[in-house]
C-alpha positions as CSV (number, residue, x, y, z in Angstrom):
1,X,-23.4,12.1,-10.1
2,X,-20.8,9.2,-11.2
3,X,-19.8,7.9,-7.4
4,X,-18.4,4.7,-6.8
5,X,-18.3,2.6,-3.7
6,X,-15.1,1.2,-2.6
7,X,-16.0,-2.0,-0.5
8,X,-13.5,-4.5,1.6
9,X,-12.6,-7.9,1.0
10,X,-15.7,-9.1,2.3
11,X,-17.9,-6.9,0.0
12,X,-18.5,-4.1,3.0
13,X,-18.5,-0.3,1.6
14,X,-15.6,1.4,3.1
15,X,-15.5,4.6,1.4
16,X,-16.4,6.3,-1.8
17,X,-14.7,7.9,-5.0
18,X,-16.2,10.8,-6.4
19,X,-14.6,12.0,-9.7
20,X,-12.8,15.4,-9.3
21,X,-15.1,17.5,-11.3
22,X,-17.9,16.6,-9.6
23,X,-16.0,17.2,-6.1
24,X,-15.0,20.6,-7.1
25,X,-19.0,21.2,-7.6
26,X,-20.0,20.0,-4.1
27,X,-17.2,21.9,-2.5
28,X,-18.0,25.4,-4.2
29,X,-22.0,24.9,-3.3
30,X,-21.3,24.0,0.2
31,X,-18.1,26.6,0.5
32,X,-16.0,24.0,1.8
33,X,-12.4,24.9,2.4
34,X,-10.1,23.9,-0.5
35,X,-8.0,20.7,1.3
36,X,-4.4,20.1,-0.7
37,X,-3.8,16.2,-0.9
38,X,-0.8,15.3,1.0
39,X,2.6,14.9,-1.1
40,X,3.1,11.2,-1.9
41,X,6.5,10.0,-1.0
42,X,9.3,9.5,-4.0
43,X,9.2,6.0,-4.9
44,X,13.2,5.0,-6.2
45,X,13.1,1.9,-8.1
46,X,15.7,-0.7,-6.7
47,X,19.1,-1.2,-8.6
48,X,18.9,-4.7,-10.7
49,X,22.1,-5.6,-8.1
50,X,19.8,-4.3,-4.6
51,X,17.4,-6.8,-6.4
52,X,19.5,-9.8,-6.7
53,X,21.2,-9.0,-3.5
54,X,18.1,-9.1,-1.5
55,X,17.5,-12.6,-3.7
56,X,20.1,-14.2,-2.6
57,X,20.0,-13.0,1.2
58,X,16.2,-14.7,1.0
59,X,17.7,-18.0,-0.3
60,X,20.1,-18.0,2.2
61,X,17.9,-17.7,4.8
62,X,16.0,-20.4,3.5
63,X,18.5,-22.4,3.8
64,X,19.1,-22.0,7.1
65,X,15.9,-22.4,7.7
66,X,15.5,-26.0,6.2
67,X,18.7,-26.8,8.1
68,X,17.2,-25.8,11.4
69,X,19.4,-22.8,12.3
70,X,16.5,-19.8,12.2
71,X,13.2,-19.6,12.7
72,X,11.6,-17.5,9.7
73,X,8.9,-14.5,10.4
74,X,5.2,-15.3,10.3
75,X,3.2,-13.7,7.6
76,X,1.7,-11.9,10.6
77,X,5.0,-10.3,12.1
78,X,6.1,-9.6,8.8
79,X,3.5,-7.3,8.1
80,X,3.2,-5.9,11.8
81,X,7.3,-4.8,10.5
82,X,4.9,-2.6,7.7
């Protein structure tokens, strides 16, 4: 069997991939139900002008940054947003 160990950022096994073929065996010799993966969610690229418009906003805020005016998010609150 061809399994491979997924592991964390500090080398810690967090889970394991099992190719498809050899799931399909385990799941008919142990009569496990067939699960359907959920549907992933349409990505939609971003227009080149949503790209340059959320450019621009960031330099802005920058700005006002540097000039004293805002306070910018932490990397922390930025990803508690997520």
């Amino acid at each position: 069997m061809n399994i491979q160990y997924l592991r964390d950022s500090k080398g810690k096994p967090t889970g394991v991939y099992i190719p498809i073929r050899e799931w399909d065996k385990i799941k008919k010799n142990y009569h496990l139900p067939d699960l359907k993966p959920e549907p992933e969610e349409e990505y939609i690229e971003p227009t080149k002008e949503e790209i340059v418009q959320g450019l621009k906003h960031a330099i802005e805020e920058v700005k006002l940054h540097l000039e004293g005016k805002i306070k910018l998010q932490s990397l922390d609150e930025l990803l508690n947003e997520l």
